[in-house]
N, C-alpha and C positions, 0 to 999 in steps of 0.2 A: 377467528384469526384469519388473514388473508392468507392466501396461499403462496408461498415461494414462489421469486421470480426464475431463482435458477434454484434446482437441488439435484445435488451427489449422494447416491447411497452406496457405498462398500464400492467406490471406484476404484481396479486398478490395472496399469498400463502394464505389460510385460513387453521387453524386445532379447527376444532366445531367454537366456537363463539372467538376465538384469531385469530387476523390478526398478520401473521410472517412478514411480506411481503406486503405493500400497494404501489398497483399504482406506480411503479418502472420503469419507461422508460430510457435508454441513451444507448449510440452505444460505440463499439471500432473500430478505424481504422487497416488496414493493419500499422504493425511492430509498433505498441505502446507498452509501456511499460505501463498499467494502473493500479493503486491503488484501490483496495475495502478497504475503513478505517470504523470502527466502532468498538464500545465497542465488548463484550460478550455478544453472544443475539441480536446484534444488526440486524443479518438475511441474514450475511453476507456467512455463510458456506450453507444457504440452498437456496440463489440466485445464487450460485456458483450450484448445486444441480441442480435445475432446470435447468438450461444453459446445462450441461451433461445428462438430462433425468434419473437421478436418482430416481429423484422425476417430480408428474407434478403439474405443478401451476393449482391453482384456475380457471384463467382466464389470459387471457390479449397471448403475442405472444414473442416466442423468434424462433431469427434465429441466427445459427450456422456455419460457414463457406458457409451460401447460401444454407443451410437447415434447413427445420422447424423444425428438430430434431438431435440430436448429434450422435444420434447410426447412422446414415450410414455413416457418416464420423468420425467415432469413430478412426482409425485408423491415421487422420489427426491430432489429438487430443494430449498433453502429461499430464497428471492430478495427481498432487501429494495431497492426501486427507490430512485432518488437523489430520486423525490420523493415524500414521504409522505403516506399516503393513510390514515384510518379511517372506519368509520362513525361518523357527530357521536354519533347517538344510541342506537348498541347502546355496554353497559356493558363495561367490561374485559374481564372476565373471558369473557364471552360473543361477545369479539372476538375473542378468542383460540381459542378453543374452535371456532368459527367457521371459522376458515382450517384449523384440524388436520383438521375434517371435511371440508372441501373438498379435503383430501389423503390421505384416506383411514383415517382416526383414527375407529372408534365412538363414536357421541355420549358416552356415560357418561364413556371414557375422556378425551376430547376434552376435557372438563369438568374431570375430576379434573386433568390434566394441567396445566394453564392456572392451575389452582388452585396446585397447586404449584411455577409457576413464579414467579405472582406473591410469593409466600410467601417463597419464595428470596432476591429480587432486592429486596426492602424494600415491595412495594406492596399487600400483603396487604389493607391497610385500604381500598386503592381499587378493589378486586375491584367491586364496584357500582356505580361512580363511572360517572357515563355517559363516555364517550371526550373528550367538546367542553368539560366541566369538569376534564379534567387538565392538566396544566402540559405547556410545551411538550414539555421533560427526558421526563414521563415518559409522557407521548404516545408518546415515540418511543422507549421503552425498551416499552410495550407493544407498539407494530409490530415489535419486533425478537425479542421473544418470540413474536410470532404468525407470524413467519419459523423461529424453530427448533420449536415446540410437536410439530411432528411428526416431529422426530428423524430428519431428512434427512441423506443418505450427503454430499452437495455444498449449500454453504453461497454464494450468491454476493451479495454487501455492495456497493453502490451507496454510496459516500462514506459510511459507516456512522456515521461521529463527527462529522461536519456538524453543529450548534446544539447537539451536549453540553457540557457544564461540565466543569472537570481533573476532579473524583469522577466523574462519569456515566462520561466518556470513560476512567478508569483501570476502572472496571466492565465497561465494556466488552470492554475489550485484555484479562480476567482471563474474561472468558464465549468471545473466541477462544481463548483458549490451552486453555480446556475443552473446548472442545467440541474441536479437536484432538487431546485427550488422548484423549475418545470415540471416536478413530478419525475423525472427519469429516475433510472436506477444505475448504478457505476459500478463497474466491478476493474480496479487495476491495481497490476502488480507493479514492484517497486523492491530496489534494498536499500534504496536511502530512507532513513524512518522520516524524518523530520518533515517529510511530504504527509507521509500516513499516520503520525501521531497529530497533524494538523487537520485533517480532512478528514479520517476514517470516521461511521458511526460503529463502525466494528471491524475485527480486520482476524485473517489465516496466518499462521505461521508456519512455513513446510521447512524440513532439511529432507536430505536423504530420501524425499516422496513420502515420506509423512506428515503429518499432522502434526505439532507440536501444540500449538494451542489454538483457539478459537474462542473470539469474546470481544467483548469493550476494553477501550483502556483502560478505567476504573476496575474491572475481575482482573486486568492481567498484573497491576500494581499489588492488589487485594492480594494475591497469590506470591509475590515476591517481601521480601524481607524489608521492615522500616529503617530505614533510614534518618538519619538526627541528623543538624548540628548544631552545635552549643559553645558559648565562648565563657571564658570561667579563669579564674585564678588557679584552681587545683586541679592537680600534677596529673597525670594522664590513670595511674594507677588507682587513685582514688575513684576515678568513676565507672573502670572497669571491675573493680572490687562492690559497685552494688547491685552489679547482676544483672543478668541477660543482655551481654554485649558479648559481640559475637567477634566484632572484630574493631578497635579504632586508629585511626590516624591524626595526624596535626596537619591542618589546611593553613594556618595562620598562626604567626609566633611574636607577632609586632606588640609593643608595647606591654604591660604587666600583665595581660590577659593572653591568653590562646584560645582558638580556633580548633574546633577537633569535631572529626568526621565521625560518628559513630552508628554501624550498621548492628542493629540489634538483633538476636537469635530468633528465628523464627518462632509467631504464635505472641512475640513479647509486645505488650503495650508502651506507646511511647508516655502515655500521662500516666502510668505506675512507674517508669525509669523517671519522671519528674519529683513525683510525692518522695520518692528512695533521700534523691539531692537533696531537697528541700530538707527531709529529716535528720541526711547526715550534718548538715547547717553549711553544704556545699551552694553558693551563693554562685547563679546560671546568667551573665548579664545579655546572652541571647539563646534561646529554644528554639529550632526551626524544623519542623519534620519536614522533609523528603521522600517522596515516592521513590520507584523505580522509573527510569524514562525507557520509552518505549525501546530506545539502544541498547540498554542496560539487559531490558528484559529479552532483545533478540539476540544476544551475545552469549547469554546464559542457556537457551534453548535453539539456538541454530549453529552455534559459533565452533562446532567441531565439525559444519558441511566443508564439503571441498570443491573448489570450483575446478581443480584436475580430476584426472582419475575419469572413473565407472562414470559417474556424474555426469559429467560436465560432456564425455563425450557420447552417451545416449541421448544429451539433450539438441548433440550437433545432429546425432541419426536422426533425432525426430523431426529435423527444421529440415 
């Protein structure tokens, strides 16, 4: 098995008597794309923090591309912070070129490079463009090329799609899945799922500086409760009387049939809730199981974090 690009064992942040950060172990592999999900506050910009040696943790051990600290392979690194930063008055292009050489990129190269990313990515024409005349969009489509310009093995995204538009943000999800394809490895956090139920090969879920799950989306479903739904002639009673429904509702009442939502008690099979109908000579004119969507499952395990309070304002100390 290869060896972790990044691993946490038993990491945690203290500030005086508030824990940011409790007891936080899990690995990424070479060229994952992985998800850090949780509220505001939840500890996710200052475990991102610590993995960089920005900050140092409390206790506990992280290792970085096979170092116990990030600064010597700092140049391996591409890190776009959650809050963005350019020069008002160097140009594009020359921002860009800029950070490549501060990671070790010769100027020439640096240059050409930057050139052809703008080229790429739609903004050719504002290669000159001083940075404080670009729009917000592509301000931060240039800070995010001045995060990969230098072709780093570890990619790690600070709320990456924060103030994009659906186009920029679908630009985006299409420059992770390449640079992926490069062989890189991506580690960004996020609270919109719909980013990380698309992208993730595996994704963290923190509240409160813990851990709440870690896995695929296939275990985190596996772990939540089935879901049905079924449209049918008979009466809502009837099918809650053949066992292991845990809870149902009516989605659709139109014509002689209904629509009803049925989430089944945990551990219960949806093809033994079929054979039951079947037997009672309850006639099913649609069956459709349902997962849990990755919303679903982060609502149930993060959905009592607080973005006031303790939280939210240790996460202001740590920034």
């Amino acid at each position: 098995m290869s060896e972790p690009v990044v691993l946490l064992e038993s990491v945690v942040k203290r500030y005086g008597g508030f824990t940011a950060v409790d007891d936080l172990s899990f690995a990424v592999a070479p060229g994952e794309i992985y998800g850090f999900l949780g509220p505001n506050g939840a500890g996710k910009t200052t475990t991102l923090r610590m993995m960089l040696d920005i900050i140092n943790p409390t206790s506990g051990r992280i290792v970085v591309l096979g170092s116990d600290s990030a600064i010597p392979v700092r140049r391996r690194i591409g890190y776009l912070p959650e809050e963005r930063g350019l020069y008002k008055k160097m140009k594009a292009v020359d921002s860009i070129a800029y950070f490549s050489q501060l990671r070790g990129v010769p100027r020439a190269a640096a240059r050409k490079r930057a050139m052809a990313l703008l080229e790429e990515f739609g903004l050719a024409e504002f290669a000159r463009s001083k940075c404080e005349a670009l729009s917000k969009g592509m301000a931060q489509k240039v800070q995010l090329l001045s995060t990969i310009a230098h072709e780093p093995e570890l990619l790690i995204l600070d709320e990456p799609f924060s103030g994009l538009d659906p186009i920029n943000q679908q630009t985006l999800e299409d420059l992770i899945r390449n640079q992926r394809a490069a062989g890189r490895t991506i580690i960004f956090s996020t609270h919109v799922m719909q980013h990380a139920e698309r992208l993730c090969d595996r994704f963290l879920i923190m509240a409160h500086g813990e851990k709440r799950f870690e896995g695929a989306m296939s275990e985190a479903r596996a772990s939540f409760a089935q879901r049905l739904h079924v449209r049918t002639t008979a009466p809502m009673d009837a099918l809650t009387a053949l066992g292991g429904v845990a809870s149902i509702r009516v989605e659709d009442e139109s014509g002689a049939e209904t629509t009803y939502e049925i989430e089944l008690d945990d551990g219960a099979e949806p093809q033994a809730f079929l054979e039951r109908a079947v037997a009672a000579g309850i006639v099913l004119t649609r069956f459709e199981q349902a997962g849990a969507t990755l919303h679903d499952i982060f609502v149930a395990l993060a959905g009592d974090d607080d973005e006031t309070g303790a939280g939210a304002m240790m996460k202001e100390a740590a920034e």
